[in-house]
TIBALO-903923 format. One record per residue (C-alpha): x, y, z. Coordinates in nm, 3 decimals. Example, Ala and Ser with C-alpha at 12.3 -4.5 7.8 and 13.67 -1.06 7.14 Angstrom:
! residues 2
((1.230, -0.450, 0.780)),
((1.367, -0.106, 0.714)),
! end
This chain:
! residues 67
((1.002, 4.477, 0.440)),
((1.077, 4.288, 0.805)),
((0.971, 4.427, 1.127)),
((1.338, 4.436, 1.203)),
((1.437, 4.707, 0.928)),
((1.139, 4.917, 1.037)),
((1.168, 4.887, 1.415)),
((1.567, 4.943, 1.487)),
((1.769, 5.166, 1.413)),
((2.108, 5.106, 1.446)),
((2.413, 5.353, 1.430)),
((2.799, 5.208, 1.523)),
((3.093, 5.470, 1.538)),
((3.440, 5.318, 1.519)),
((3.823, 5.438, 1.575)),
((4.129, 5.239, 1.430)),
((3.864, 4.887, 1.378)),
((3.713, 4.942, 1.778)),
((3.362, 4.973, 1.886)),
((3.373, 5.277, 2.071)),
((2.979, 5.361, 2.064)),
((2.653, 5.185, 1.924)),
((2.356, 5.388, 1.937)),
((1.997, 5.135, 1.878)),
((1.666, 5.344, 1.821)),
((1.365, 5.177, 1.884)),
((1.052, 5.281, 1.679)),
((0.751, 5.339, 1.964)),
((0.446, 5.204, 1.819)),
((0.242, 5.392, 1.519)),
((0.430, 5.708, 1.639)),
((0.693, 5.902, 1.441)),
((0.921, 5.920, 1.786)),
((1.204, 5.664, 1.895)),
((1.362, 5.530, 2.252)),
((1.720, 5.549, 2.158)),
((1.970, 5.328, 2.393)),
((2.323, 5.391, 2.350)),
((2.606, 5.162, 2.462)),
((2.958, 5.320, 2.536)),
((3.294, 5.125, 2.534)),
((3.427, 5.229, 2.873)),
((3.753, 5.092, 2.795)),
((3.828, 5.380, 2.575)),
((3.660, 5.660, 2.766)),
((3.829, 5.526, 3.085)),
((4.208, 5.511, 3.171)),
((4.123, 5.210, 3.375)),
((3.920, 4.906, 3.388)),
((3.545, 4.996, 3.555)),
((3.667, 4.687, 3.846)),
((3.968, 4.877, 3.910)),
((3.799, 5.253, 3.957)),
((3.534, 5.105, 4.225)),
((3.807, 4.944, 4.354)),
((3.991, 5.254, 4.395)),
((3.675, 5.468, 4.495)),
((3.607, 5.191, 4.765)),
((3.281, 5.102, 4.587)),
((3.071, 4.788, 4.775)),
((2.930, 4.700, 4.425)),
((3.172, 4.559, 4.144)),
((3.148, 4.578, 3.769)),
((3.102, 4.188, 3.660)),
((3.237, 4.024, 3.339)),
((3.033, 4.071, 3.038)),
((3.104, 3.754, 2.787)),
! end
């Protein structure tokens, strides 16, 4: 077995083919516990871009592009 299968944990949900969430678990060391990080697709929570909303709010601090 790789470190990678017993480390992560991974977890994806999906609407109509998009990313909306993915959810990664991270095994902390000989313990049975995990740091779970989960990363949301704005876009679809959102009914417009994070740039535009601060822009809107009058935010100082911008959203940058993500590649």
């Amino acid at each position: 077995m790789h470190k990678k299968e017993e480390y992560y944990k991974l977890k994806s949900i999906f609407r109509d083919d998009v990313k909306l969430k993915l959810s990664i678990s991270i095994k902390l060391s000989s313990k049975k516990k995990y740091l779970k990080i989960n990363l949301i697709n704005s876009m679809n929570n959102l009914n417009s871009s994070l740039d535009s909303l601060s822009k809107n709010f009058k935010i100082d601090i911008y959203k940058g592009v993500f590649s």
